[in-house]
C-alpha positions in Angstrom: -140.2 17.2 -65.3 -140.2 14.8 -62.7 -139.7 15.8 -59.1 -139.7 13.5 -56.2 -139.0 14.0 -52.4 -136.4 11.5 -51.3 -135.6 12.4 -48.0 -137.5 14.9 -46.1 -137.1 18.0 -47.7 -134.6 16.8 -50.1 -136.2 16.7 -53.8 -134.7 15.1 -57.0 -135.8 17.1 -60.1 -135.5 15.1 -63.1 -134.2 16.7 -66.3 -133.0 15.5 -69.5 -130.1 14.6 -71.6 -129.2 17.7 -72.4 -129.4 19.0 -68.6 -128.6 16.8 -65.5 -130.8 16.3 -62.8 -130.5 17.8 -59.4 -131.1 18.3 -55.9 -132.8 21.2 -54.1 -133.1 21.0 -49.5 -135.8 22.8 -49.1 -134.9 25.0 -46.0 -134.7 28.5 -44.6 -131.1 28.4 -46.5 -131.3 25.7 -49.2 -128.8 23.2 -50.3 -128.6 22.3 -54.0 -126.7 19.6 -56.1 -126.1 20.7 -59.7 -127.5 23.1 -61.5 -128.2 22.2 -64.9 -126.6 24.2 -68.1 -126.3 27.9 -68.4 -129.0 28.6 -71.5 -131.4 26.9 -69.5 -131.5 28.7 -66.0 -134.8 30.4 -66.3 -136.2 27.3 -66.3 -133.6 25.8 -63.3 -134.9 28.8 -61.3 -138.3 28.0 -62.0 -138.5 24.1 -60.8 -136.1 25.2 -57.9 -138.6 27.7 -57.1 -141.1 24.6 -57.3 -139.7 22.6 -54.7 -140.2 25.0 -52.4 -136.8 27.4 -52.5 -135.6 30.8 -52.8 -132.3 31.7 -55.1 -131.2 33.9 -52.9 -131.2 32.1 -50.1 -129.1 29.3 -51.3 -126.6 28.5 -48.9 -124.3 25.6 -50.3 -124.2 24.5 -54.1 -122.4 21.2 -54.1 -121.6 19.7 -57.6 -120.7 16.2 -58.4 -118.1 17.5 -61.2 -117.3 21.1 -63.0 -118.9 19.5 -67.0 -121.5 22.2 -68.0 -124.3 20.5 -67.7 -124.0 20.7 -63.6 -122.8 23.3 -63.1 -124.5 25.4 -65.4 -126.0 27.7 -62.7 -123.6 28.2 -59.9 -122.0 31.8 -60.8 -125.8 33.6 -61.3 -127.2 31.7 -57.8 -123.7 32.4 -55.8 -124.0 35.9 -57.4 -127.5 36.3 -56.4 -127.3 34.4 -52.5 -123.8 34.8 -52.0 -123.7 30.4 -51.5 -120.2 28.6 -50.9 -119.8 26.1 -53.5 -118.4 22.5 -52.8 -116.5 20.6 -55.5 -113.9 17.9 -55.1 -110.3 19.8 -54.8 -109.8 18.7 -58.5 -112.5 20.9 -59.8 -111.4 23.7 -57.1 -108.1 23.6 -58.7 -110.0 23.7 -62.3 -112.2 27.0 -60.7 -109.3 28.2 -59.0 -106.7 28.4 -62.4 -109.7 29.4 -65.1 -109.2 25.3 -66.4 -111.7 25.8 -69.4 -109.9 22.4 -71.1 -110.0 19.6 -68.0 -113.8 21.1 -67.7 -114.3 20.4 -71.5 -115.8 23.3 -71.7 -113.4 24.6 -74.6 -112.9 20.7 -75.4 -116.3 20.7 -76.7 -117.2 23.8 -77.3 -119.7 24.2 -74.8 -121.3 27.4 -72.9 -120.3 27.4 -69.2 -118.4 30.5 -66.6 -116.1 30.1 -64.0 -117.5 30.7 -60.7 -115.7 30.4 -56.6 -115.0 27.0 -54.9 -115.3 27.4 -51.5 -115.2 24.2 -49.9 -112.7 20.8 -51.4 -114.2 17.9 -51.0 -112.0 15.4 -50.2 -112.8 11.2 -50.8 -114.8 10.0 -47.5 -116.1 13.1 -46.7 -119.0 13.7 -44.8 -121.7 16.4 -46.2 -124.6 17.6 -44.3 -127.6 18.4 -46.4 -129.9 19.5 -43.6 -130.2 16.4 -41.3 -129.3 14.1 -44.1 -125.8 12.9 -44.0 -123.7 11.6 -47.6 -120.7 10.3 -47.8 -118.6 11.7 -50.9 -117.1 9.3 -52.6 -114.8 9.9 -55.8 -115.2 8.6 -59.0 -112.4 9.7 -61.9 -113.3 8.2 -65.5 -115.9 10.2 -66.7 -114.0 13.5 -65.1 -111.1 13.5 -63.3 -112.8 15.6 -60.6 -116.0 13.3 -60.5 -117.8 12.4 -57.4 -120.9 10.6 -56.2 -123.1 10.9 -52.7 -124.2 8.0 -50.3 -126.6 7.9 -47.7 -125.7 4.7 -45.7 -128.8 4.7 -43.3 -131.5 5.1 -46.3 -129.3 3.4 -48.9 -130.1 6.3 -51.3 -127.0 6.8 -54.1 -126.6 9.9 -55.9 -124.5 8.6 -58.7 -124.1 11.4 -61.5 -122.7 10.6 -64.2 -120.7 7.8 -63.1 -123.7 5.0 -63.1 -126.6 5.6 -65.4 -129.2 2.9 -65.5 -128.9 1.8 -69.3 -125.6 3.0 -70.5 -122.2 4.7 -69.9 -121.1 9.0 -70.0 -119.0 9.6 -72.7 -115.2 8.6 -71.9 -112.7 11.5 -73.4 -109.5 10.0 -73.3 -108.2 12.4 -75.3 -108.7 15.3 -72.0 -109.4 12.5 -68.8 -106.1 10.5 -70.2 -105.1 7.0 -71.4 -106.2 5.7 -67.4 -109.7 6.8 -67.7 -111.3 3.5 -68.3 -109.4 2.1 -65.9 -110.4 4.6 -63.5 -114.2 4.2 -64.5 -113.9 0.1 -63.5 -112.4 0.8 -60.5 -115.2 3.4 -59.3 -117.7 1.1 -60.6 -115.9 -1.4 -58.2 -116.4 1.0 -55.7 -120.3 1.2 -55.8 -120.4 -2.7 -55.9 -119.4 -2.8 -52.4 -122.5 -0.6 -51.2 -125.5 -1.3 -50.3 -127.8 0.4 -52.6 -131.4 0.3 -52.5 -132.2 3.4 -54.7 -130.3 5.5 -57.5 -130.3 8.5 -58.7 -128.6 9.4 -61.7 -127.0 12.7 -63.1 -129.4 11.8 -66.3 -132.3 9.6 -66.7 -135.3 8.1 -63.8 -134.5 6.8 -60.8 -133.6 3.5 -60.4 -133.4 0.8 -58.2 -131.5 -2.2 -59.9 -128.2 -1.3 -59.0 -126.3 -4.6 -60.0 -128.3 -4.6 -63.3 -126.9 -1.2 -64.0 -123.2 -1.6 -62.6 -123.0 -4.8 -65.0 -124.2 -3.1 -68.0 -121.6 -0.5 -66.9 -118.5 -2.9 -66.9 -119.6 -4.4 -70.2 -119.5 -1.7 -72.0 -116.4 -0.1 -70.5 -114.6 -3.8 -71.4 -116.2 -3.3 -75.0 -114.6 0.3 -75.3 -111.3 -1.4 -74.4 -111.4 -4.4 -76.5 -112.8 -1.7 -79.7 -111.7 1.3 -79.9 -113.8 2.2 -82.7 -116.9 1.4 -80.5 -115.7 3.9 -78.0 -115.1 6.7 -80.7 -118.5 5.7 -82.4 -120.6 6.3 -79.0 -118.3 9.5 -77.9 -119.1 10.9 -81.8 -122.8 10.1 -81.6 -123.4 11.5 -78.2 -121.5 14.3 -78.6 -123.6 15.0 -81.7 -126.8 15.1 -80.3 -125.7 17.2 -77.0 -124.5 20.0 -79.9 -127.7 20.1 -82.1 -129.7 20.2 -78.5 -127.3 23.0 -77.5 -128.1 24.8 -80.4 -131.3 23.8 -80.9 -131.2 23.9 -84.5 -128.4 24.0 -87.3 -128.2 24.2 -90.7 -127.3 21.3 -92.6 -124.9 22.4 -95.3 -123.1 24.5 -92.4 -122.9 21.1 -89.6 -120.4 19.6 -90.8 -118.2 22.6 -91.3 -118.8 23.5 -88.0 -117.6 20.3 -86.6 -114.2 20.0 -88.8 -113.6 23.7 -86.4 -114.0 21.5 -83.3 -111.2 20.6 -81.8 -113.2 17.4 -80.2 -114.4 15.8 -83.9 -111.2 16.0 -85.6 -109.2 14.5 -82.9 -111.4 11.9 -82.4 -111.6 10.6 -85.7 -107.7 11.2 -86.1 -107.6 8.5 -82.7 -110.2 6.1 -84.1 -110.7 6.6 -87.6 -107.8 7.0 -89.7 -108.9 11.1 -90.0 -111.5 10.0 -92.3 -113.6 13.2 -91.0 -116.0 13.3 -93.8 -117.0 9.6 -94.1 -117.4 9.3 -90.3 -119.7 12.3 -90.3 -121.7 11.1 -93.1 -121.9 7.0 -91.6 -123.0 8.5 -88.4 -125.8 10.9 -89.9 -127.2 8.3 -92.1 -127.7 5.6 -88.9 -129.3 9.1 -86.5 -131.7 9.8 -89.9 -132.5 5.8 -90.5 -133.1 6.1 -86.7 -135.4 8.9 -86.7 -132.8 10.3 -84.0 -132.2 13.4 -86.0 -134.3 14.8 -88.5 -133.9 17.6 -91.1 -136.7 20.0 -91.6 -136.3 22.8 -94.0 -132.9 22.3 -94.2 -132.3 23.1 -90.5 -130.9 19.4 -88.2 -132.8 19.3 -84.9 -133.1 16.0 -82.6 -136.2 14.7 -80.8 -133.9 13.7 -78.1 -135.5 15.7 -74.8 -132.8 18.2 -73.9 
């Protein structure tokens, strides 16, 4: 894991792809941004504990957007400190009315719990993390309920999952609606107006190429527009590999069944691919094997993907 102190007390712990990266302020009561997934706490707690904080004396979880993989955390640590938890009012609404299907928890069929929103976040807000002041700015396409934080003064973006460095979040139409990629080049719009001297992504290293990144982005999300198949390829592929690295293993002759009792694969190859489940699954497999993506040992799928 890589950690790095950004701002005075403020540390970014890099994860992987299966966990984002976050935040800890180390203070008397710390401030933390995302928490990782759920299976993986033990070892959240430990690299929080790292950087210099206490669990229990979390004071504010903020989270850039309710998927599981950032918010994985927040009920054990507000159980355990008692912390107010700030999302944008989209995701308080998703907390607030159990929303298991905008979250894509159930969507996907991935482990998360519901936890208390105390504090909407509203686009143009101000958040204090200690001395360090971020401007929330928010970004629907990847979820509705998205945000990202900027430091003006040190020119420090916390970008999530709404600007990687080398590709784009998976885009799921099918829950974040027909305007998602819409929304997506208008947020990327957005963070072309700043001036950005360092990012920090909800996955991946820092980096500090912003307009290298932000024109990737835009190509790809035109791509996805202009092909829909290319869209449904990546969304299938990624989608994939977060499963076998939230399972960490799986038999092969029982994957594919599992997936046809997804709701996420069969829709998307009804959108994209005609419903041909089967021949998608198998096209897909064969490119992650050739790859050396996935592997099969002993009959059992696994990925060498860092989760």
């Amino acid at each position: 894991m890589v950690k790095n102190e950004i701002l005075e007390d403020l540390f970014f712990i890099e994860r992987g792809y299966l966990n984002a990266n976050h935040f800890v302020y180390r203070s008397e009561s710390p401030i933390l941004i995302d928490t990782g997934y759920i299976s993986d706490f033990n070892e959240t707690e430990r690299l929080i504990n790292n950087a210099g904080a206490k669990i229990s004396d979390v004071s504010l979880i903020i989270n850039t957007h309710t998927h599981c993989d950032h918010i994985g955390g927040n009920g054990i640590i507000q159980q355990k400190s008692g912390c107010d938890i700030a999302l944008h009012k989209v995701g308080k609404h998703f907390m607030d009315t159990k929303d298991d299907w905008s979250t894509w928890w159930r969507y996907y069929g991935q482990k998360a719990a519901f936890f208390n929103c105390t504090k909407p976040l509203e686009d143009g807000d101000v958040m204090g993390i200690g001395p360090h002041e971020f401007e929330v700015i928010y970004t629907p396409g990847h979820a509705s309920d998205g945000v990202v934080l900027y430091h003006p003064k040190e020119k420090i973006l916390l970008s999530s999952d709404t600007l990687w460095e080398n590709d784009v979040a998976v885009m799921t139409l099918r829950v974040e609606g027909s305007l998602a990629l819409f929304q997506m080049q208008t947020c990327l719009e957005k963070l072309e107006s700043l001036d950005v001297r360092m990012v920090y992504p909800g996955h991946g290293r820092p980096f500090c190429d912003i307009g290298s990144a932000l024109s990737n982005s835009k190509e790809k999300i035109e791509h996805y527009m202009l092909d829909r198949e290319v869209l449904g390829n990546d969304l299938i592929k990624k989608i994939i590999v977060y499963t076998l690295l939230m399972k960490k293993e799986f038999k092969e002759t029982e994957f594919f069944p599992y997936l046809m009792d997804t709701v996420w694969f069969k829709e998307t190859c009804d959108l994209y691919f005609n419903s041909e489940y089967e021949t998608k699954y198998k096209d897909i497999m064969n490119t992650f094997f050739k790859r050396g993506i996935i592997k099969n040992k002993n009959g059992c799928l696994f990925t060498i993907i860092k989760p």
